[in-house]
N, C-alpha and C positions, 0 to 999 in steps of 0.2 A: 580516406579522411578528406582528400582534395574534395572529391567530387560534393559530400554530404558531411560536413561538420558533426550536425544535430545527429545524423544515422548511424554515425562513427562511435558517437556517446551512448546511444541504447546498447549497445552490445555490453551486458554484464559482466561478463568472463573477463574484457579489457578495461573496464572501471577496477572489478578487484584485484588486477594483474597490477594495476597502479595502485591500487591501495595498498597493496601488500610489498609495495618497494617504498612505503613512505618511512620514516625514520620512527622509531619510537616517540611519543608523546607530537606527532604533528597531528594528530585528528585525536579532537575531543574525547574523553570518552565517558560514555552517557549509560545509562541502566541498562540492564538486558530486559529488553522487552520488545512484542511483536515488532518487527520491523517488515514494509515494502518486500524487499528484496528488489524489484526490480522498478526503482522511483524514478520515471523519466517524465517526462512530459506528454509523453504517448498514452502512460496507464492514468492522467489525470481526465475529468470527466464530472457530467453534471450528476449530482446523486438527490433524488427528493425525499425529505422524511415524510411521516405517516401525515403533517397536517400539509405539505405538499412547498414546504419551503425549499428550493432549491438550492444546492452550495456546489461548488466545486470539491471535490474529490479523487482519491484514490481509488480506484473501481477496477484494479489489477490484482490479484493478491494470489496469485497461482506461486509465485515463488517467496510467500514471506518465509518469513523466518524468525526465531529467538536472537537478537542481536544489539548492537549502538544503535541507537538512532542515528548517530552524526552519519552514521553511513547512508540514511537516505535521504537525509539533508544533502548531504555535499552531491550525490549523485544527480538530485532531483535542480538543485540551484546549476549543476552543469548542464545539465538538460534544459533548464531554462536559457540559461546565457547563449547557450547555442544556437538554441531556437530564434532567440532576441537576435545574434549576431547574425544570424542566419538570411535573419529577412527584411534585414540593415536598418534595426531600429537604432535608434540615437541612443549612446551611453548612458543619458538622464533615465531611459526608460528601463534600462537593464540594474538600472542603480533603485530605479523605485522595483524592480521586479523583486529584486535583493532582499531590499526592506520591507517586502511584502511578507515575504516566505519566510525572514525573523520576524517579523511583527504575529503570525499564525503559529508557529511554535510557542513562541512565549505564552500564546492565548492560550494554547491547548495544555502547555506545562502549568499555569493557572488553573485553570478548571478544573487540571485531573488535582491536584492541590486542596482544593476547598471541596472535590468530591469526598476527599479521604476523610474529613470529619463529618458528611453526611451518613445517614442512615442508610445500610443498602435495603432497599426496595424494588420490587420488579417493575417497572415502568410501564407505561399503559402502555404502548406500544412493543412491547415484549409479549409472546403469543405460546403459549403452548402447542406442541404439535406430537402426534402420534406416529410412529417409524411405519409404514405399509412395507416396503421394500427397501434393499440395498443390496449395490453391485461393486466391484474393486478390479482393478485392472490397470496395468502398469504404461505411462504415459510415455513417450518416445523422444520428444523435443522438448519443449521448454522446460519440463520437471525433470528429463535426464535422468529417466528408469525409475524415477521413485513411483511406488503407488497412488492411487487418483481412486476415491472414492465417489459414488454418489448416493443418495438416499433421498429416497418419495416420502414425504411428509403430508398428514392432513392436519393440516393447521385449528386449531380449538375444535378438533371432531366436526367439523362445516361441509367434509365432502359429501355424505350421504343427502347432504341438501343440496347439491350443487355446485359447491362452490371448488375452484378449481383447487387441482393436488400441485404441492411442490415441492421442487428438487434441488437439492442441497450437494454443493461439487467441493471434496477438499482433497487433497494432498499429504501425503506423509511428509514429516516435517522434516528438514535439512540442519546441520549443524550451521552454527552464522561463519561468516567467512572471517579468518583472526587478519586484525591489521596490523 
């Protein structure tokens, strides 16, 4: 932990080693729904949707899970702070990073909010695809023997014209880890 603060905090295994010594009722606790698992600053990243808007992201998901959110909340703000402490940003700046990452949860606890009395409808950007292939095979490191699927997909029947095939990578899923 001398050497690398930030590096010290990726390590999963030692997040919920600490989580799991915390007392009852000191981490929120919030719906069981998909969570990170592994929410560092490392699996954050630029993600574009279909009209090509850019946003910052989660773009790791090899280890989510059914779980709190507050768990990759707290994980992902120590990942920041560290990273901040790290590379000797000024206090104000780790205080707006803070207020960042509540100011974007709250946004996203809203929207999934007023989705709930919308219509579900499939969104243009939602594509039908057709399974060609699939293969399963058990991963060694970061999923830790669980099964690792993948599957060749031709998106709206387009490959016969050309257009390219794609592949789809998931994971068998893990119990969340109890705090």
């Amino acid at each position: 932990m001398s050497s690398s603060a930030h590096s010290y905090v990726r390590g999963a295994r030692l997040f919920y080693d600490w989580l799991d010594r915390q007392p009852a009722g000191a981490v929120p606790e919030g719906p069981e729904v998909w969570i990170c698992g592994d929410c560092h600053v490392g699996n954050l990243g630029p993600v574009a949707d279909a009209s090509g808007l850019v946003a910052v992201q989660i773009r790791d998901l090899d280890q989510s899970v059914v779980g709190n959110p507050a768990h990759d909340l707290l994980r992902l703000a120590l990942s920041l702070g560290t990273a901040a402490r790290s590379a000797d940003l000024p206090g104000g700046i780790l205080s707006r990073i803070a207020g960042a990452l509540i100011a974007g949860y709250l946004q996203a606890f809203a929207d999934s909010q007023s989705d709930l009395t919308k219509d579900i409808q499939r969104a243009a950007v939602v594509k039908t695809a057709i399974v060609l292939d699939a293969a399963v095979w058990v991963k060694g490191c970061s999923s830790l023997g669980r099964q690792r699927y993948a599957v060749l997909l031709d998106m709206e029947e387009t490959c016969s014209n050309g257009a390219p095939h794609r592949i789809v990578d998931f994971k068998e899923a893990v119990d969340p880890p109890v705090a």
